[in-house]
N, CA, C and O atoms as CSV, one atom per row, in Angstrom:
chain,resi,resn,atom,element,x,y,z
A,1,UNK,N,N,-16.343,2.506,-13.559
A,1,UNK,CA,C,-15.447,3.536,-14.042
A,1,UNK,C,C,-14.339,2.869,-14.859
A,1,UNK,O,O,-13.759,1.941,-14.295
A,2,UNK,N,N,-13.949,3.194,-16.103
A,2,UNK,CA,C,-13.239,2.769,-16.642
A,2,UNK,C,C,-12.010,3.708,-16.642
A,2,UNK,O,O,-12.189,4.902,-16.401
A,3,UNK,N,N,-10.938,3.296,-16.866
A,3,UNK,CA,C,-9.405,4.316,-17.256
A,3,UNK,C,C,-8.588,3.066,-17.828
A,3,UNK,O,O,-8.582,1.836,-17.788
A,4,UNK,N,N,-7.591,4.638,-18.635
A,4,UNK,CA,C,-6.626,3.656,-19.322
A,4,UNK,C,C,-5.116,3.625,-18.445
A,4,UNK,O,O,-4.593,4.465,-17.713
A,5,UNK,N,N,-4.753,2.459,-18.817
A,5,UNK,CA,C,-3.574,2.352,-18.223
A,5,UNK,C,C,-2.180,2.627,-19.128
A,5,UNK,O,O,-2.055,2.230,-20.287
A,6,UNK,N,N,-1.327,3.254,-18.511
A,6,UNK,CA,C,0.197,2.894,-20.010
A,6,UNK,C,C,0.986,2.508,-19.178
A,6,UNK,O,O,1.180,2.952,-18.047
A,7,UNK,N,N,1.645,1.363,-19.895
A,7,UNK,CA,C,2.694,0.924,-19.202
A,7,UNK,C,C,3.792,1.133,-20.397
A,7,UNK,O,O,3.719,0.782,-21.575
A,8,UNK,N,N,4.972,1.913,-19.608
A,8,UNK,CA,C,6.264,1.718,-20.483
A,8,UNK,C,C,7.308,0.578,-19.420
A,8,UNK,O,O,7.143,0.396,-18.214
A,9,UNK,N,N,8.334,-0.043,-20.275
A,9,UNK,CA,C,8.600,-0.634,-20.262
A,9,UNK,C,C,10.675,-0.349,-20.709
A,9,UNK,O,O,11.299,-0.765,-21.685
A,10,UNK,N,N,10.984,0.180,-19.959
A,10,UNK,CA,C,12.274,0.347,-20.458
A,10,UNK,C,C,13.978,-0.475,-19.824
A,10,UNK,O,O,14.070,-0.975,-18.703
A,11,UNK,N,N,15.018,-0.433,-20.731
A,11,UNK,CA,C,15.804,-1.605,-20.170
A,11,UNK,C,C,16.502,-0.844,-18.640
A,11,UNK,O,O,16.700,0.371,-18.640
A,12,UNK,N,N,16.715,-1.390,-17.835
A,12,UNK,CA,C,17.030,-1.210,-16.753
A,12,UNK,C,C,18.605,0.069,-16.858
A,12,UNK,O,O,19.039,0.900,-16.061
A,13,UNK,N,N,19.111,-0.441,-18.481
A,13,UNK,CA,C,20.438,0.449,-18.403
A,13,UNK,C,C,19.974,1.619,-18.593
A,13,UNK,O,O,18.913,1.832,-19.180
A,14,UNK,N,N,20.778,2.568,-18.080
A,14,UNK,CA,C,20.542,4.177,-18.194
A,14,UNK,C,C,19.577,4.923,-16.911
A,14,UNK,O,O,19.140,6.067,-16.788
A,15,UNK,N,N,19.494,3.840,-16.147
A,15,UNK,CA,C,18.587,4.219,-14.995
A,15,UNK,C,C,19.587,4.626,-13.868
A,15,UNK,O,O,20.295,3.850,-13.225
A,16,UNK,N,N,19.473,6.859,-13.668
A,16,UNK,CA,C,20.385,6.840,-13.059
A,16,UNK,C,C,20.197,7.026,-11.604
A,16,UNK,O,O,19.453,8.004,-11.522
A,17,UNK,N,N,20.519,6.541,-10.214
A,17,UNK,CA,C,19.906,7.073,-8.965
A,17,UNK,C,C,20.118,8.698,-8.775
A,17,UNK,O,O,21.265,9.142,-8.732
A,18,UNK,N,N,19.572,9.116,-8.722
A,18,UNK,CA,C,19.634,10.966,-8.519
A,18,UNK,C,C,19.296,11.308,-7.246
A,18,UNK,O,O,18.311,10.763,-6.749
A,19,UNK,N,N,20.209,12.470,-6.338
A,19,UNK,CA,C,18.518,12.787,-5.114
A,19,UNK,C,C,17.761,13.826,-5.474
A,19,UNK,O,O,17.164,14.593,-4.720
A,20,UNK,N,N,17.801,13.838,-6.839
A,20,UNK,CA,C,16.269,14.323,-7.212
A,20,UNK,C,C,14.880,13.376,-6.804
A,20,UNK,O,O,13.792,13.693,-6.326
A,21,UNK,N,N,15.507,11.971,-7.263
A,21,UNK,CA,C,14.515,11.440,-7.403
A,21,UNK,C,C,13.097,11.856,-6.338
A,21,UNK,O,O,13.018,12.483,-5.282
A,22,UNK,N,N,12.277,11.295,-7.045
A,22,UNK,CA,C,10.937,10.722,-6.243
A,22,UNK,C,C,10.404,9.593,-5.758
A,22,UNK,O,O,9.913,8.749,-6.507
A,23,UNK,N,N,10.443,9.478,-4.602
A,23,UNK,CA,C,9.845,8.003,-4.072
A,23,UNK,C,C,8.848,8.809,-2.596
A,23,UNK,O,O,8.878,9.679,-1.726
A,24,UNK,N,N,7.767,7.316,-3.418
A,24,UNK,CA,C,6.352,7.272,-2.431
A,24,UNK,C,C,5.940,6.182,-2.139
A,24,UNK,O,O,6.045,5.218,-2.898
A,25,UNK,N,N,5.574,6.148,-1.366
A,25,UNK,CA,C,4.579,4.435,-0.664
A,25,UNK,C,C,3.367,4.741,-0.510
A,25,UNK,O,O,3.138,5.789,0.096
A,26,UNK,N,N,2.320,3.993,-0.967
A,26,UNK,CA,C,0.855,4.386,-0.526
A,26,UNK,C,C,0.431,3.464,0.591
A,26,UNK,O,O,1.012,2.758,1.415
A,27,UNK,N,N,-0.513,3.687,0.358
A,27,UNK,CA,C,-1.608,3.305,1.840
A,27,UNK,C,C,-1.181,1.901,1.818
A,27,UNK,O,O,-0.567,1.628,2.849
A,28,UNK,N,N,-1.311,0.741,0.860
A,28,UNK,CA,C,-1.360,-0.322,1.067
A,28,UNK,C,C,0.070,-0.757,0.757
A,28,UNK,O,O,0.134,-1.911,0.336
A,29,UNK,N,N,1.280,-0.083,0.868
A,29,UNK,CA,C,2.659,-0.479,0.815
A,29,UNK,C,C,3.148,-0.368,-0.554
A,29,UNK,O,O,4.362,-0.192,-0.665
A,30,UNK,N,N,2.403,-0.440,-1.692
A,30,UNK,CA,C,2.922,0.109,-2.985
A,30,UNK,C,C,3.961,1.173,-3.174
A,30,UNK,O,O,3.722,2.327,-2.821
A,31,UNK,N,N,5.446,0.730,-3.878
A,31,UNK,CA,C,6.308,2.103,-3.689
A,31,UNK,C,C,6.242,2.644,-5.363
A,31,UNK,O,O,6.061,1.855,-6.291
A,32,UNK,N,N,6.383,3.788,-5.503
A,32,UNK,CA,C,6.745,4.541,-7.119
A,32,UNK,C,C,7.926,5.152,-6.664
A,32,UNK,O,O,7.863,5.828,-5.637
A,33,UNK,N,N,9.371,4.980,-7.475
A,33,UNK,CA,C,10.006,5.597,-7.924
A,33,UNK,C,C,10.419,6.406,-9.070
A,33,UNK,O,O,10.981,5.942,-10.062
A,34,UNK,N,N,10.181,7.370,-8.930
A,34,UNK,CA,C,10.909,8.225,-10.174
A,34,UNK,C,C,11.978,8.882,-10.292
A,34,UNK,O,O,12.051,9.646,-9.329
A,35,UNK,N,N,13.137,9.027,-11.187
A,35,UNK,CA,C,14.274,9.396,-11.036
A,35,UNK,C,C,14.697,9.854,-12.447
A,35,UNK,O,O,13.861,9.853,-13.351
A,36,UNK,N,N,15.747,10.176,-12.625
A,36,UNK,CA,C,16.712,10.623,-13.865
A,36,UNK,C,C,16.932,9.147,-14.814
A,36,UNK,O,O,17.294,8.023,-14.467
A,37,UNK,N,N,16.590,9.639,-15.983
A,37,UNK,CA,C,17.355,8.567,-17.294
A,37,UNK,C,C,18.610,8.709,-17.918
A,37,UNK,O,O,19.010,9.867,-18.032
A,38,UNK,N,N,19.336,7.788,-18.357
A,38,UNK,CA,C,19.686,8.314,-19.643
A,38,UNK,C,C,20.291,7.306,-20.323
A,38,UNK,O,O,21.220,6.547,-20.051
A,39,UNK,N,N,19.273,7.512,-21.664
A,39,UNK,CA,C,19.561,6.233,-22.871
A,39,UNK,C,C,20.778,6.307,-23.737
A,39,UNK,O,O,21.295,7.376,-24.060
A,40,UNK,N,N,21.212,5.142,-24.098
A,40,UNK,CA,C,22.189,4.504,-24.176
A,40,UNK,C,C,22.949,5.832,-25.705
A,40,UNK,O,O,24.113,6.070,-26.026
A,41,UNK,N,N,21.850,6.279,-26.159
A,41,UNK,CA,C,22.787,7.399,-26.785
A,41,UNK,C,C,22.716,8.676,-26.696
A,41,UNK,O,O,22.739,9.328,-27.740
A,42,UNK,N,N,22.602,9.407,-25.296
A,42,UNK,CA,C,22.853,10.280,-24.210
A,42,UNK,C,C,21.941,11.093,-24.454
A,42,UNK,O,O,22.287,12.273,-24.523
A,43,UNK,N,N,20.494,10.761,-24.664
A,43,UNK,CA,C,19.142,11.236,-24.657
A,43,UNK,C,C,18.441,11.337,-23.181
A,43,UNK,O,O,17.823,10.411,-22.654
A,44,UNK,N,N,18.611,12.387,-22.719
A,44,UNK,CA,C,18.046,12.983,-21.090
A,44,UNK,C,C,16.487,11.678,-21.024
A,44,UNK,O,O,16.064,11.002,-21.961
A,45,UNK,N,N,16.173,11.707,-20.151
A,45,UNK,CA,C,15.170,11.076,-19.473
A,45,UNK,C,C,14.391,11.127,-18.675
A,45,UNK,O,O,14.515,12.195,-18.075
A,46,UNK,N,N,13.262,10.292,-18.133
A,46,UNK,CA,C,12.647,10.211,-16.688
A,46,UNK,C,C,12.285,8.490,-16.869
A,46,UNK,O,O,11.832,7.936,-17.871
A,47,UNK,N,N,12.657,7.863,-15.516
A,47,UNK,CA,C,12.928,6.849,-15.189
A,47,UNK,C,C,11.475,6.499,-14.055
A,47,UNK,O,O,11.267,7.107,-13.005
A,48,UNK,N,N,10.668,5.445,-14.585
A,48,UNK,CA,C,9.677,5.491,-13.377
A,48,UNK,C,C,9.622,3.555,-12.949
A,48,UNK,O,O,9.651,2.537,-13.641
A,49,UNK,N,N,9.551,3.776,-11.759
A,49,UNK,CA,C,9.481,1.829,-11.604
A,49,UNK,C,C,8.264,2.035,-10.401
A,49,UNK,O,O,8.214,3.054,-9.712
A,50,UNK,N,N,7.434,1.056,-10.287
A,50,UNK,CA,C,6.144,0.611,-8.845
A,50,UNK,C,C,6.652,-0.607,-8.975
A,50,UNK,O,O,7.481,-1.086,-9.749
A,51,UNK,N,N,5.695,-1.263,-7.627
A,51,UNK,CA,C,5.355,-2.584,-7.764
A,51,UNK,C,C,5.386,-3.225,-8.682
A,51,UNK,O,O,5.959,-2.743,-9.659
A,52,UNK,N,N,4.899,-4.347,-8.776
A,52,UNK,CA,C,4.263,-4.952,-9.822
A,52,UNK,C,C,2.733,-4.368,-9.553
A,52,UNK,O,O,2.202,-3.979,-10.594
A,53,UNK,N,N,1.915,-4.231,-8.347
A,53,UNK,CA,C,0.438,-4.079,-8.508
A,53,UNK,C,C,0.383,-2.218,-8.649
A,53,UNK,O,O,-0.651,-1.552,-8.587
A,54,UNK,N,N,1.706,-1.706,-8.837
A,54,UNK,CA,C,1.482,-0.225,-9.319
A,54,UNK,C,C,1.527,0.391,-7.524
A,54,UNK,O,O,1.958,-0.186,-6.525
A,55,UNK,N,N,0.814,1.936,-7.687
A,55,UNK,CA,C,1.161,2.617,-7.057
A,55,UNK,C,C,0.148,3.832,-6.951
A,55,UNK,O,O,0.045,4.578,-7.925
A,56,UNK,N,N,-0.497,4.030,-5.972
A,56,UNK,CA,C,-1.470,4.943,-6.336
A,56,UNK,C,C,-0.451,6.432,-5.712
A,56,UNK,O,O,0.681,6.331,-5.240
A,57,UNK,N,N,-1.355,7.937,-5.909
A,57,UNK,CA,C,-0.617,8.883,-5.277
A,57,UNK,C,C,-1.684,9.618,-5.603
A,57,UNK,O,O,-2.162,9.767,-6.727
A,58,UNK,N,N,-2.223,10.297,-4.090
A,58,UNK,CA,C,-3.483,11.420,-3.499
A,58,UNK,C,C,-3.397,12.073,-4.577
A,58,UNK,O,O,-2.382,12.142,-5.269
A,59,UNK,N,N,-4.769,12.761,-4.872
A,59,UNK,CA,C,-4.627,13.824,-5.433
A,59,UNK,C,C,-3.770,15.344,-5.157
A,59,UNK,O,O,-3.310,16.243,-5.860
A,60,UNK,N,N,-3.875,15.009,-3.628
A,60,UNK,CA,C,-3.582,16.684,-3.060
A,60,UNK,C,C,-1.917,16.420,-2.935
A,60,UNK,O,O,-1.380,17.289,-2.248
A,61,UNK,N,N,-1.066,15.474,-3.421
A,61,UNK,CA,C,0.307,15.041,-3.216
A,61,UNK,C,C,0.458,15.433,-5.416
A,61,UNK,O,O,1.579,15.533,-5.914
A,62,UNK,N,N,-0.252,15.512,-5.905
A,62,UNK,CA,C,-0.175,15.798,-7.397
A,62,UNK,C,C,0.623,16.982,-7.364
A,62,UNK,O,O,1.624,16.932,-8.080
A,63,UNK,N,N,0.443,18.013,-6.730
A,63,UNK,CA,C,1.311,19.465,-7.519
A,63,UNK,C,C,2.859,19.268,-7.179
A,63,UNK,O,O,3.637,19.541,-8.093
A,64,UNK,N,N,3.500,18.737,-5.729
A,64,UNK,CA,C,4.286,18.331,-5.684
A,64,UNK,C,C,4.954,17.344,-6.344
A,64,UNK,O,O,6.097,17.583,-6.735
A,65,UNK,N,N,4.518,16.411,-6.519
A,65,UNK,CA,C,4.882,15.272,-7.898
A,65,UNK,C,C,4.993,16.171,-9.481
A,65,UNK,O,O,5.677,15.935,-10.477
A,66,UNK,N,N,4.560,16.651,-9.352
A,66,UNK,CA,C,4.367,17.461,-10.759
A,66,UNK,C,C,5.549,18.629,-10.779
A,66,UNK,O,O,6.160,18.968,-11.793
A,67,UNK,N,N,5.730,19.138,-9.532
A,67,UNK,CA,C,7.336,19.808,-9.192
A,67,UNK,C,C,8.467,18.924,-9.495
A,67,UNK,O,O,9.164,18.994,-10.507
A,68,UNK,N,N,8.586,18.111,-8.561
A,68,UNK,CA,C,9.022,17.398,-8.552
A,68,UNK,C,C,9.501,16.888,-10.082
A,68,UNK,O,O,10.625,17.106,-10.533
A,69,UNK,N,N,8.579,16.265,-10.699
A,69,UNK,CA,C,9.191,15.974,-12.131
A,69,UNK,C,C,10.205,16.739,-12.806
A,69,UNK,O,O,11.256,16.335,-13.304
A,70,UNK,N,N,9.612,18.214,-12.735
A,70,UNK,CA,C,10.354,19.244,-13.309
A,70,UNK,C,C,12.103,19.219,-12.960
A,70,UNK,O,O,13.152,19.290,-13.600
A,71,UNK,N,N,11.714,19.090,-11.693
A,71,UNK,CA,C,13.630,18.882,-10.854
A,71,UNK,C,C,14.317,17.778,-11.608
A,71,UNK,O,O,15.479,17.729,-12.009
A,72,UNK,N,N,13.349,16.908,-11.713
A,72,UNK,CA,C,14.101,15.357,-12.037
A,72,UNK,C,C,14.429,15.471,-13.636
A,72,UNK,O,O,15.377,14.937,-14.211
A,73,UNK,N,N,13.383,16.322,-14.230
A,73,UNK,CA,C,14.149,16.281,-15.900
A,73,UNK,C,C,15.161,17.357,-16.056
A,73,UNK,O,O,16.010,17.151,-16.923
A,74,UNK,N,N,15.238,18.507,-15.356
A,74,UNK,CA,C,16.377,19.239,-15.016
A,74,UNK,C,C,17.822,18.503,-14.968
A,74,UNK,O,O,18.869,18.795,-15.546
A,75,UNK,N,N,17.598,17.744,-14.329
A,75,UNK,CA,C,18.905,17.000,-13.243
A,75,UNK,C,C,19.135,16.039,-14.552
A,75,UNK,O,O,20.308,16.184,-14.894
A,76,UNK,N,N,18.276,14.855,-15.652
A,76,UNK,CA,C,18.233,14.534,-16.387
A,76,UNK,C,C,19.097,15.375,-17.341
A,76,UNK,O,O,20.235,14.964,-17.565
A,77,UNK,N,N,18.748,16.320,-17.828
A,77,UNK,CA,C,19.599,17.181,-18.735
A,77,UNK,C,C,20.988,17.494,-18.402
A,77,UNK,O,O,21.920,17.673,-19.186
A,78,UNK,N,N,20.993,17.538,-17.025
A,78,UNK,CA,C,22.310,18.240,-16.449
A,78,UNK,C,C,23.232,16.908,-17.006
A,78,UNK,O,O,24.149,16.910,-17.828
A,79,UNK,N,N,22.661,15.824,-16.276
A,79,UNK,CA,C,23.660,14.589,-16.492
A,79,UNK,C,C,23.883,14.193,-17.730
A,79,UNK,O,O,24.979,13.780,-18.106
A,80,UNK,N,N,22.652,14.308,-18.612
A,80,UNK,CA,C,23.185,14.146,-20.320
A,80,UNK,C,C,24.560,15.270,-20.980
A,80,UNK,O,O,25.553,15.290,-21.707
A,81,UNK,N,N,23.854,15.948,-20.242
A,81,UNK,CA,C,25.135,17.373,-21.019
A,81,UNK,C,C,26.568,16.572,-20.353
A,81,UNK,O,O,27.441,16.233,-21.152
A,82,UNK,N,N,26.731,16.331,-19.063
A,82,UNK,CA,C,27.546,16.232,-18.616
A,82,UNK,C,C,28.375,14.551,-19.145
A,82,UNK,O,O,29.586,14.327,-19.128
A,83,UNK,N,N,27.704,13.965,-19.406
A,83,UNK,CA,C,27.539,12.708,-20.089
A,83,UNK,C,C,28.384,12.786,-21.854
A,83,UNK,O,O,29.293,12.153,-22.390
A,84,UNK,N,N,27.574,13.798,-22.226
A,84,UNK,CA,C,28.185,14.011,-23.292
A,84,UNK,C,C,29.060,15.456,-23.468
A,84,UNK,O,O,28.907,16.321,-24.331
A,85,UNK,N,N,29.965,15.415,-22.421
A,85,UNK,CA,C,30.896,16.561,-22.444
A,85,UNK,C,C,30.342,18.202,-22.863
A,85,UNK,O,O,30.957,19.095,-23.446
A,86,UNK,N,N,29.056,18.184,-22.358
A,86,UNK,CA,C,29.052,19.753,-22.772
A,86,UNK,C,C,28.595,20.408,-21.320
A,86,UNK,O,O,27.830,21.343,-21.083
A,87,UNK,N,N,29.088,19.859,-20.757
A,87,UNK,CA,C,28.979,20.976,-19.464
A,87,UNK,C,C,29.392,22.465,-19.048
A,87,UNK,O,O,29.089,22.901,-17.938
């Protein structure tokens, strides 16, 4: 079975802790975090870090992760607006 992989790669600044975020551990101790961005010229975000060997996540844990996102780019926007004074 083949798949593709993407890796982004972004600078650590603008990575904001939210308790939106998302964090998971899988079976074999792998953690994924996902959380709120925001780049250095107050462009909303989503922030994701694993392991180094990555991070798997069930299928049946997908619709929640997929909620989940939604909250976290919400909260993303909130903090850009708020970031850049338009709250």
């Amino acid at each position: 079975m083949t798949h593709t992989e993407i890796i982004t790669i972004l600078p650590p600044a603008g990575a904001i802790p939210h308790p939106s975020r998302y964090a998971h551990t899988d079976v074999d101790g792998d953690r994924l975090l996902i959380s709120t961005a925001l780049f250095d010229d107050g462009t909303p975000g989503i922030y994701f870090r694993t392991d180094p060997n990555g991070s798997s996540v069930p299928l049946a844990d997908l619709p929640a992760l997929v909620a989940q996102l939604q909250v976290i780019a919400d909260a993303a926007r909130v903090e850009a607006a708020e970031q850049n004074g338009q709250s």
